[in-house]
N, C-alpha and C positions, 0 to 999 in steps of 0.2 A: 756906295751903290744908291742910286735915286731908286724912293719907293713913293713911287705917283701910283694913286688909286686908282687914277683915268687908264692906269695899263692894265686893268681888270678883265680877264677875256672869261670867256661862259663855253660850257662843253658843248659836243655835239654827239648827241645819243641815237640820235635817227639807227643809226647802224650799228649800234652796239646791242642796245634790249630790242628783241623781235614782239612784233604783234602780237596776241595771242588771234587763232583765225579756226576758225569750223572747220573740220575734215568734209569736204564735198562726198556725198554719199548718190548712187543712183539707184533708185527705186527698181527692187528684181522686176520685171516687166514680162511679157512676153515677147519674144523676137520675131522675127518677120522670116522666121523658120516654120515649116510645116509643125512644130513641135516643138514646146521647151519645158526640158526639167528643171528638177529644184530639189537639193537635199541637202538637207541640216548637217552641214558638214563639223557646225559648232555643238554638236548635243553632247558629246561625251564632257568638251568643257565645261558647259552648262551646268549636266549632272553632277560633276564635280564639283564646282561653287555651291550649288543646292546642301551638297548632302559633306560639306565643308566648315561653311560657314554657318553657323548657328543662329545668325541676326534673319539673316535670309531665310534659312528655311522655317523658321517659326513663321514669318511677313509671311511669304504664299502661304503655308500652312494654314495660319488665321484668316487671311483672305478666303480661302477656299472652303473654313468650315461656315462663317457668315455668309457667304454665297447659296452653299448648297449645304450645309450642315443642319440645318433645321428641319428639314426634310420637308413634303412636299403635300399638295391635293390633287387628285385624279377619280374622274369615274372611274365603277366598279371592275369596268372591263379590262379598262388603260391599267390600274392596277391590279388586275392577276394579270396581262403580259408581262410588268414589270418587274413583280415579287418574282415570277420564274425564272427570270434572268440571272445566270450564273458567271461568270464571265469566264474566268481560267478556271473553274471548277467552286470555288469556294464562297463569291463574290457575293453580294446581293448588287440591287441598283442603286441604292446608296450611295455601296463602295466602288461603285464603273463610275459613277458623275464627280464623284470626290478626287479619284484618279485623272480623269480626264480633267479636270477644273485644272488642276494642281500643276500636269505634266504642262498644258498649254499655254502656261505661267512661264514657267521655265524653259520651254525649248520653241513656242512661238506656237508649235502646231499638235495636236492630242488629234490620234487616229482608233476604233474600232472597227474591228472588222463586224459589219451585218449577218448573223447567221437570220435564215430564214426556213419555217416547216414546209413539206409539201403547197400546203394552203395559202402560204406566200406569207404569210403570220410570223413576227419577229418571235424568237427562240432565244437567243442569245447575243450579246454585244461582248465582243472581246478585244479588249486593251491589245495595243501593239507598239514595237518599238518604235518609237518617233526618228530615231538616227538609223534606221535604216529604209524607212518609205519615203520616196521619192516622188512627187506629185509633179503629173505632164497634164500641161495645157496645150491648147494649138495656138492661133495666130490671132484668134479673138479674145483670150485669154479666162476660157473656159474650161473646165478640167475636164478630159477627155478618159485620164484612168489614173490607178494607184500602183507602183510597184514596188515588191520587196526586194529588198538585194540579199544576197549572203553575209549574215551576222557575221558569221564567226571569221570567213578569209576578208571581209572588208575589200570583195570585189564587186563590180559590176554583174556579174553575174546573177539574172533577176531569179527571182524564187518563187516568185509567185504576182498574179495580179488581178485586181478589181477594177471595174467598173465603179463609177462614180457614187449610182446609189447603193453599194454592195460596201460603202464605207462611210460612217459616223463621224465627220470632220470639226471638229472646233478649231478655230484660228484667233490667237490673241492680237488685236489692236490692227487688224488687217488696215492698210490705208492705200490712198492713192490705188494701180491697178497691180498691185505684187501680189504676186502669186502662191505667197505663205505669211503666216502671222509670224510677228514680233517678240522675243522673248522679254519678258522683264528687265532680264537680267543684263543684255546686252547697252542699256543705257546707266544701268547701276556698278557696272565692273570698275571705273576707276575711284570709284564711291569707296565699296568693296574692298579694292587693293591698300587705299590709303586708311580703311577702316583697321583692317588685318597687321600691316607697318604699324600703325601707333597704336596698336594692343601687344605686340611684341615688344615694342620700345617699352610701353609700361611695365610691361613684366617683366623685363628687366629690372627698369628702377625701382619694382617694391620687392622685387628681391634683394636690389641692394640695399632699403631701406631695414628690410628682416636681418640680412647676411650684409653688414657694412665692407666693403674693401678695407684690408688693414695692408698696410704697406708697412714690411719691417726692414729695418736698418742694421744690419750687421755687421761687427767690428772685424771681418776678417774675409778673406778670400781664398780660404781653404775650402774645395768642393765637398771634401768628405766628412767638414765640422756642419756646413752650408746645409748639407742632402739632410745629416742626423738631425739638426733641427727643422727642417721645413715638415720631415718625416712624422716628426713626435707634435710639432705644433698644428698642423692640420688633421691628425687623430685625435687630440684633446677637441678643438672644435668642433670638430664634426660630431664627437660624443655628446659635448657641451661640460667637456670635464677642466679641471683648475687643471693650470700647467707650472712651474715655479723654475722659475731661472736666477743666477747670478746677480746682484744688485749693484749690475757696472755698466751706467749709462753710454758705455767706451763698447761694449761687446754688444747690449742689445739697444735700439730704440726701435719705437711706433709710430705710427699716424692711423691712424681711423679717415677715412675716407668716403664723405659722407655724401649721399646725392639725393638734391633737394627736386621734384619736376616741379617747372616752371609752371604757372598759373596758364600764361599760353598754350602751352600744351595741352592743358585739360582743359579749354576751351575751345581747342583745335579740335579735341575728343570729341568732347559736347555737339560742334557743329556739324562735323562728320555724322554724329549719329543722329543730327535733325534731316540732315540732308537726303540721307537714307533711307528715310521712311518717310521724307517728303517724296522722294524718286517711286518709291512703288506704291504709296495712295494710302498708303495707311495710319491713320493717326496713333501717335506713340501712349494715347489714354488707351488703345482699344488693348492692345501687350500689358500694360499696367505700368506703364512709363511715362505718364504724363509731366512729369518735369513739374516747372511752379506753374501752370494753367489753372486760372481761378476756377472756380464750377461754374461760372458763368460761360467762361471762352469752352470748358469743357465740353457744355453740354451742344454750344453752339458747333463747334467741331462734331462733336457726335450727330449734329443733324445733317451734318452735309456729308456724313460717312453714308449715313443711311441713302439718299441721294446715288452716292455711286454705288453700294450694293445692290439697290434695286434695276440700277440699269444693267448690272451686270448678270441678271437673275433673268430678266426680261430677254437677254441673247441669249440664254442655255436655253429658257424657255420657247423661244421662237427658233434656234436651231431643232430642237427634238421636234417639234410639229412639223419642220419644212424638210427634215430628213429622215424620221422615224415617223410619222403621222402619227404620233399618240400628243392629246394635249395633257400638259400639268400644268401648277402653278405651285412653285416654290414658297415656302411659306416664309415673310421678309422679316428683319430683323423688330423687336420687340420698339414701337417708336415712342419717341418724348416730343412730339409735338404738342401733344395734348398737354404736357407738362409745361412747357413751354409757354402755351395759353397761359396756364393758369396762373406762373409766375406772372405773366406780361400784364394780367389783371390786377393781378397782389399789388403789382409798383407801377401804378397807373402816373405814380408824380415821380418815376423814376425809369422810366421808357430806357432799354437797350440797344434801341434803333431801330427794331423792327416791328413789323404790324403780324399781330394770331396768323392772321392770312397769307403773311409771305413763311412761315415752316412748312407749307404743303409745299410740292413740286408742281409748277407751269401755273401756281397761282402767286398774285402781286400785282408792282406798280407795272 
């Protein structure tokens, strides 16, 4: 047989590994219908992932008490409406804004219902289920009203309905002209899935690491000798007690079966869980997971956290004035610009690339 190099031929793969390609997505809109609904047909999923996984709900959680957990400033006035605010009975306003921060996280849209006195004077704001309000716009895609549907039989049949200002709307991440916010969660799910898959797989292998697989070898093939021993040798283990057999390498042997996880894998870990808390805005110093981040990259991440809790503070704040007419101002996270200064003084022959000037927001080059 001739082995000429020149008959060298090369694959063709075009058609074997597919592209990877974006799911085409189209923006809920309004339809060129006198009317269009919209309802969170994904919130029970939602809620389930929330109140599931553990990574997630601490990330909204901590988001939401840096948002609105500090609590707030208001005239005299603005706070006694607000202190009287009860929600389902027990609440204060604290606990309606923390609620609503939280739920608009996770299901894209956070509804209260507006109670109001005789005198037209807010009374009370009460939380409502997000998966069963359905918000109708018309043709301009203006919201026209709010309806409830029946909880419990999960029909159409509405239950109740508001007028637009007769309900307290927040919407996360509204874009383009859709007609409901954005869950968090909805961009983080296959984050999520592949997080939950290699925490099972590891718990496996550090249990096999604690409980080694033994694989025994038995010199015979009688069921009833077979059953007696697997019977008596898995109650010694399990107790953690000596077991003593015959000294006939012909009737017993062993292996131990030992499983080593690959360094990949706990770097597959690792990037999973950067990615995760890259996906919902939250730096992993703010949980107390800062990984090897110098305090240098630390503090700079911490400045650009503060950055987006303030704009996130700034839309609670301008939603309650333009839908409750009461002003507040949320009181922002404790800041280190000033700190920042003062290091950038300290290492004047050791500059970090930025100027005192650029730690404020909308100042710089």
């Amino acid at each position: 047989m001739e082995k000429n190099i020149t008959s060298a031929t090369s694959s063709d793969l075009t058609e074997k590994i597919d592209d990877w390609e974006v799911t085409a997505l189209a923006v809920d809109s309004p339809t060129d219908q006198k009317e269009t609904e919209w309802l969170n047909t994904k919130w029970n999923t939602y809620w389930g992932y929330f109140n599931t996984v553990p990574d997630l709900k601490s990330a909204i959680l901590m988001k939401a008490i840096w948002n609105v957990g500090k609590g707030y400033e208001a005239d005299a006035r603005t706070k006694v409406i607000l202190n009287n605010l009860q929600g389902w009975g027990k609440d204060t306003f604290d606990d309606i804004i923390f609620n609503m921060e939280v739920i608009k996280r996770i299901g894209g849209d956070a509804f209260a219902e507006i109670m109001r006195g005789d005198n037209g004077n807010i009374i009370n704001l009460k939380p409502l289920d997000p998966g069963t309000i359905k918000i109708v716009v018309n043709r301009a895609g203006r919201i026209i009203r709010y309806e409830q549907i029946n909880k419990i039989a999960k029909k159409d049949a509405i239950v109740q309905k508001w007028e637009p200002h007769e309900i307290f709307h927040l919407s996360n991440n509204r874009l383009a002209d859709q007609i409901h916010g954005i869950s968090d969660i909805e961009s983080l799910e296959p984050v999520i899935k592949a997080e939950e898959e290699n925490f099972e797989d590891m718990k496996i292998l550090a249990h096999r690491q604690a409980r080694p697989l033994i694989m025994f070898k038995l010199g015979t093939d009688n069921t009833t000798k077979i059953s007696g021993f697997i019977d008596k040798m898995d109650r010694a283990l399990n107790k953690g007690e000596n077991i003593y057999v015959p000294d006939d390498e012909n009737a017993v042997k062993w292996e131990v079966i030992q499983v080593n996880p690959s360094q990949i894998v706990m770097q597959w870990r690792a990037d999973i869980r950067n990615k995760f808390y890259r996906t919902i805005g939250l730096p992993q110093i703010v949980p107390g997971g800062g990984g090897q981040s110098t305090e240098s990259e630390s503090k700079v991440i911490y400045l650009a956290f503060e950055q987006i809790v303030e704009k996130d503070q700034r839309f609670i704040e301008k939603q309650i004035w333009n839908q409750l007419a009461l002003k507040i101002n949320f009181l922002p996270p404790t800041s280190i610009s000033e700190s920042l200064q003062k290091d950038e003084a300290k290492d004047a022959g050791q500059q970090t690339g930025f100027q005192p000037n650029e730690t404020q927001a909308g100042v710089g080059r």
